[in-house]
N, C-alpha and C positions, 0 to 999 in steps of 0.2 A: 504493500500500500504506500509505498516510500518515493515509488517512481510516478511521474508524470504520465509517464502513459503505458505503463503496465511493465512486464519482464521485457526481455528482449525476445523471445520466440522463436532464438535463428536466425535474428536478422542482424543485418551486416554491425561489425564491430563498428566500425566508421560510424554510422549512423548516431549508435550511442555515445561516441565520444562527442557529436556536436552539440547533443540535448546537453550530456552533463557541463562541457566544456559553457554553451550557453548560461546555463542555472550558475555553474562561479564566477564567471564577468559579471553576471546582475550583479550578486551578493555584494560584489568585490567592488565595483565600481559605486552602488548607491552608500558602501562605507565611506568609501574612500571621498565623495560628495557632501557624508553630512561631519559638518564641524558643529562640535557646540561652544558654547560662551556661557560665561557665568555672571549675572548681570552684577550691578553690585548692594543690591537689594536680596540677593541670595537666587535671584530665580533662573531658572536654564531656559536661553533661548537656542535655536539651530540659525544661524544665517542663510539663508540660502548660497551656495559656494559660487553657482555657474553665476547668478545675477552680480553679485557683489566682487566678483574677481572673474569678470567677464573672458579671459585668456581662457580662464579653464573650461570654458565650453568647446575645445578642439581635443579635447581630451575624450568625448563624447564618443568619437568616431572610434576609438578602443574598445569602447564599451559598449556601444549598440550592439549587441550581434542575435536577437531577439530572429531577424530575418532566418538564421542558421534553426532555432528552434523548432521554427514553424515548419523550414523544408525538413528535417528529422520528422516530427509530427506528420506533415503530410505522407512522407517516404514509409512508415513508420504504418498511421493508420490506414493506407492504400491499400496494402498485405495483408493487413488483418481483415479489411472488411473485402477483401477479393477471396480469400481462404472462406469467412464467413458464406458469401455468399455461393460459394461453389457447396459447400455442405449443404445450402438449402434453408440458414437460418436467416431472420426475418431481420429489418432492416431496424423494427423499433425496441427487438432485445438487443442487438449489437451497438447502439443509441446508448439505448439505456445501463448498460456494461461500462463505455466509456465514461458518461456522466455521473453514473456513480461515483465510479474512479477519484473522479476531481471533487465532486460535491461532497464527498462524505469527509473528509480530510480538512476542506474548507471550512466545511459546516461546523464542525470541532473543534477548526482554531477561531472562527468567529464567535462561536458559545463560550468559549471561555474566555477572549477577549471580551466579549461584552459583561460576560458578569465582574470581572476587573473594572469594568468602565461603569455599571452600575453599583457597586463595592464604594469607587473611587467618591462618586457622582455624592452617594450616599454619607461619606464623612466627610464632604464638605472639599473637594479639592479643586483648586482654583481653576474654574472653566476655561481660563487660555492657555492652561497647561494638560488638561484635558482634551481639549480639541487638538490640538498638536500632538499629542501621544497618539489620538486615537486616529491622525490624519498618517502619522507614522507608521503604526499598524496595520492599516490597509494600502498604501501608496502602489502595492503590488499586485491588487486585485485586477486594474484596468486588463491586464492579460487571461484571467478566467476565464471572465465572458464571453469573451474575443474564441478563443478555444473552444471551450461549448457552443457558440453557434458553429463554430466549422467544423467538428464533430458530428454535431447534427443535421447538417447538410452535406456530409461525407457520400453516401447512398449518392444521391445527386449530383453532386457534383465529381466524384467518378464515373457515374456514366457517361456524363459529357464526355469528361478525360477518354473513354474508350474508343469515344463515336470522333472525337476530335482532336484528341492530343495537345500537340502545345501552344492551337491556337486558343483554346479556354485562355490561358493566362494572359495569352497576348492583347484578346478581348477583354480579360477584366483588369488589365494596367490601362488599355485604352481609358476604359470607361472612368476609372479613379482621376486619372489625366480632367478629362474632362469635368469631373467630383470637385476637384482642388481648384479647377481654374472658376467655376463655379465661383466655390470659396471666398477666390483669393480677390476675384476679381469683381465677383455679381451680391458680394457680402451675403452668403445663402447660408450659415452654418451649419444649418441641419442635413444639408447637403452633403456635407463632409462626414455627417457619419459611417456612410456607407465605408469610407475608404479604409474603416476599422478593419470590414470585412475581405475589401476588395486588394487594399494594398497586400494586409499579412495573408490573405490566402491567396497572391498569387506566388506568394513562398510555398505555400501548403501545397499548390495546385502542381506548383514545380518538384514536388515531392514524390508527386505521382509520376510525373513523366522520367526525374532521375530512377526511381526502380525501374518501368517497364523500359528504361533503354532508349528513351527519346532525348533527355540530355544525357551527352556520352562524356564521360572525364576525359580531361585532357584533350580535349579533340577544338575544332575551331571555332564552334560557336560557345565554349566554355571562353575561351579564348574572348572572343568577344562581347558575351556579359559582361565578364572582369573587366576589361579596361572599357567600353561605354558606358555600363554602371557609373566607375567611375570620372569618364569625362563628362560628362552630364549633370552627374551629382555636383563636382567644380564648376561647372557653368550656371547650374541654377541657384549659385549660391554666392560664383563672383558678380555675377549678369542680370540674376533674376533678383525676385523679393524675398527668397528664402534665408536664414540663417545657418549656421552652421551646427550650432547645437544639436544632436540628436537626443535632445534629451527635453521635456519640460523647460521653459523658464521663463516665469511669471513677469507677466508683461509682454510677455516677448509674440509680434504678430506680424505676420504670420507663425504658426510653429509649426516643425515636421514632424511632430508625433500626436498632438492636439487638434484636431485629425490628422495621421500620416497626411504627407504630403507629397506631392509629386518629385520632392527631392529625398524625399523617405523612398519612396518608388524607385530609383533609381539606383540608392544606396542598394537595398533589397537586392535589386539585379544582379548589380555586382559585385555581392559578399555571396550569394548564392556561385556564380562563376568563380569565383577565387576557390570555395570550398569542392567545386569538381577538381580544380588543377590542383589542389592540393591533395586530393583525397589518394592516387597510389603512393606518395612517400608517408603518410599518416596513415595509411592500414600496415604498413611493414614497422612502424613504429609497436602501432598496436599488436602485433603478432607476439609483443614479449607481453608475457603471462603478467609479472609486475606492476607494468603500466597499466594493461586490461584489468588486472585486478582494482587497480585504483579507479579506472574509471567504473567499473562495476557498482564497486562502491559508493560512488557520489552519484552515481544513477538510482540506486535503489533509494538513496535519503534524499531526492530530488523534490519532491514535493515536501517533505518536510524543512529542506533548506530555503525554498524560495519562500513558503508561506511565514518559517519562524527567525528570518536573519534579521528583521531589525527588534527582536526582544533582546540580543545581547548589547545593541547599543544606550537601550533603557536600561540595561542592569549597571552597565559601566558608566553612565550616568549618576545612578544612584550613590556608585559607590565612592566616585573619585572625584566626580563635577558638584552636587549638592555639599558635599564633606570639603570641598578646597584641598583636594589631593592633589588635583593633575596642575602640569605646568599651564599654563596658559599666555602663549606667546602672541604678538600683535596678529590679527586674522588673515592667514594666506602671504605670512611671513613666511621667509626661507626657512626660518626655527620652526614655524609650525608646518611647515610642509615635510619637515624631519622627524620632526612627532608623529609623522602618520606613519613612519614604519609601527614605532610598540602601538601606534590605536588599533591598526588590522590585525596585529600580532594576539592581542589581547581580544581582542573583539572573536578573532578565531577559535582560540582557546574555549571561551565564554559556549561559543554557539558548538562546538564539540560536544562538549556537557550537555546544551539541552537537548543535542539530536540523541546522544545517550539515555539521558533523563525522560526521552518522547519514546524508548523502545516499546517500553510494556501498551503505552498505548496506540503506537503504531499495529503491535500484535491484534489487540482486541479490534480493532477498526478494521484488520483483514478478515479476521472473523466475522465482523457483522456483513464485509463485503460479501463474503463467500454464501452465508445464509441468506441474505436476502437480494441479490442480484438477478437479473432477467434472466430468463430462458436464453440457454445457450446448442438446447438442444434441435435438431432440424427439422422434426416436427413440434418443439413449443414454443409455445406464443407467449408473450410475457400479458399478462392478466392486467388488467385497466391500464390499454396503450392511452386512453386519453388525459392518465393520470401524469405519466410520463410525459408526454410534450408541453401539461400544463404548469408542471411542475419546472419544467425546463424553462419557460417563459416568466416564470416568480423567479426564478432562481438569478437568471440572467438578467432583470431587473432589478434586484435588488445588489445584486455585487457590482450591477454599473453604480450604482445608487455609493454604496459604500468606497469606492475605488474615486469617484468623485466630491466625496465630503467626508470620509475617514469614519469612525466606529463612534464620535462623540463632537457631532457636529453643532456647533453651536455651546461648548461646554455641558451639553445635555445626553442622557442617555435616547437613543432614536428607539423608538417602542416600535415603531409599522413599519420600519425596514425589517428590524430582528423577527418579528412576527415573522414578516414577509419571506423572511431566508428559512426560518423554521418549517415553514408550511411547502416550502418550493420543496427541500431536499426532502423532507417526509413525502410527499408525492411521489419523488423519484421513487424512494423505499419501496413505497408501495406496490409499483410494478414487478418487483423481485416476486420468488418463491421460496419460500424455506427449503431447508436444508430435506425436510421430513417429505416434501410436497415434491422435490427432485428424486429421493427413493420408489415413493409410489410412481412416480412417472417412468422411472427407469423399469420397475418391475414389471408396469403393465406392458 
């Protein structure tokens, strides 16, 4: 229950080292982004790094590689649901298998998030330090929901992919193109959210065509993603109105990720072609046992690392920022940019501990996967599909909801979001079968 998108199945080593290798850039880079300060009234604030020391938003382009995620993802659930379907199983247990997957792990660390935040809420803790913690908490949600709709439109949009190959993607960068200029140009914002879907799944989309052999490594149109990816991305950022930041920063408008944008698009492209030419000197990498074992290992705590890496910066907060332990040198000074070696050092250690401290109930959460998940068999059906899609539509409603206002918006505990997330992933639940209800079915 550790990984993002289940075991690996036999499928290629490469593939897994991009998810995990993705999942430690996030962790790595939103540390290495948030500074705190210690006001001199006692209270911690975070500055924002990219706004307030504006350089460091070229540092960005290290750390985007979300694009590599999605194509793993895509490549990743292509196999699964082409396996699924060649057995005969239905498109709304294989759905609801994934979704689980994600929602139940979610749902867990937002429950217990939120009773911290109602706890908090409860003895009195000052509401601008509360919404900040709780904006903390979630900042990594916007990637969820994004995932679950393209999960859920996997079925579909594979078929396309069969009947068309690589012009799907080519058609939904078109259209994102036209989403952004939209945007940028007709001021449409809601316009842009499609490019949620269309930008990050024309990574997904290219996921499918790298398995079935329509992008071929190292060949010439790999060639050519990579370097027009990136000529493109430098033009729309020396030429156009984009910025360079691939990251958030407030104020900042246009942005490339607040809806991706068509320089997000572009980036995409050609991190996707880099990762084909790289990909035969990094499978003979991976071929020693060692290395594979390590990324094995950050694969399977995958989910648990992206959902729980900034509770160890709350901890080391508490311990060394509230107390007047840590040094505190001028902000995005050369001394504090040397202090960030022991922050990660420490901040690593810290998050070790709680993916240890999360075993036992990583355990129990496979367990309840296992009993109450969809039919996975070729003649079963998972029982109230319409529980499942609706559950699917609370669910991805509310963690946009959370992913855009944090876990304690407003210094307040949010009552009808939590409901709201409660009732989405209980739905999903629902569509499973017990454990007892998969015997009888097997024996008849």
């Amino acid at each position: 229950m550790g990984s993002l998108s289940g075991g690996s199945g036999g499928r290629d080593r490469y593939v897994d080292f991009l998810r995990a290798w993705a999942i430690v850039l996030v962790v790595f880079g939103h540390w290495l982004i948030t500074g705190l300060v210690r006001e001199p009234n006692g209270a911690i604030s975070a500055p924002e790094l990219l706004a307030t020391v504006p350089w460091t938003q070229w540092l960005t382009l290290g750390f985007q590689i979300m694009p590599l995620f999605f194509l793993a993802g895509g490549h990743a659930a292509g196999g699964s649901w082409a396996r699924a379907r060649d057995e005969g199983r239905t498109a709304t247990g294989w759905v609801g298998q994934r979704a689980l997957r994600l929602l139940l792990p979610a749902g867990v660390y937002s429950g217990l998030v939120l009773v911290a935040v109602a706890i908090c809420s409860a003895v009195g803790v000052d509401p601008g330090i509360l919404a900040l913690v709780g904006w903390a908490m979630a900042m990594q949600f916007w990637f969820l929901p994004v995932y679950l709709l393209l999960s859920a439109a996997t079925p579909v949009l594979h078929a396309a992919h069969r009947r068309w190959g690589l012009r799907v993607p080519v058609v939904m960068g078109v259209v994102a193109v036209v989403a952004d200029a939209l945007v940028v140009a007709g001021h449409a914002p809601f316009v842009g959210l499609l490019n949620y879907v269309l930008v990050w799944g024309v990574a997904y989309q290219l996921g499918f065509c790298w398995r079935d052999m329509l992008l071929v490594e190292r060949s010439a149109l790999s060639v050519c993603m990579a370097v027009g990816g990136a000529v493109v991305f430098a033009g729309l950022v020396a030429f156009g109105p984009f910025p360079v930041s691939l990251i958030l920063v407030t104020g900042q408008s246009p942005s490339n990720t607040n809806p991706p944008s068509a320089a997000m698009l572009a980036w995409t492209v050609g991190q996707v072609g880099l990762a084909l030419l790289l990909a035969p000197v990094l499978r003979r990498l991976l071929a020693r046992e060692q290395l594979w074992g390590l990324v094995r290992l950050l694969g399977g705590a995958s989910m648990t690392l992206y959902l729980w890496h900034m509770l160890p910066v709350l901890i080391v907060a508490a311990a060394f920022y509230l107390t007047g332990l840590a040094p505190e040198p001028a902000y995005g000074s050369g001394s504090w940019w040397v202090l960030r070696v022991p922050w990660l050092v420490v901040l690593g250690g810290v998050l070790a501990g709680v993916v240890v401290g999360l075993r036992p109930l990583e355990r129990g959460l496979a367990v309840v996967y296992e009993r109450m998940r969809p039919g996975d068999l070729p003649l079963e059906l998972p029982r109230r599909p319409w529980a499942l899609w609706g559950g699917m539509a609370v669910s991805v409603s509310v963690l946009i909801w959370f992913a855009g206002h944090g876990f304690a918006y407003g210094g307040r505990f949010p009552v009808l979001p939590a409901l709201g997330l409660a009732v989405g992933v209980g739905l999903v639940m629902v569509t499973g079968r017990s454990a007892v209800e998969r015997g009888v079915r097997l024996s008849v």
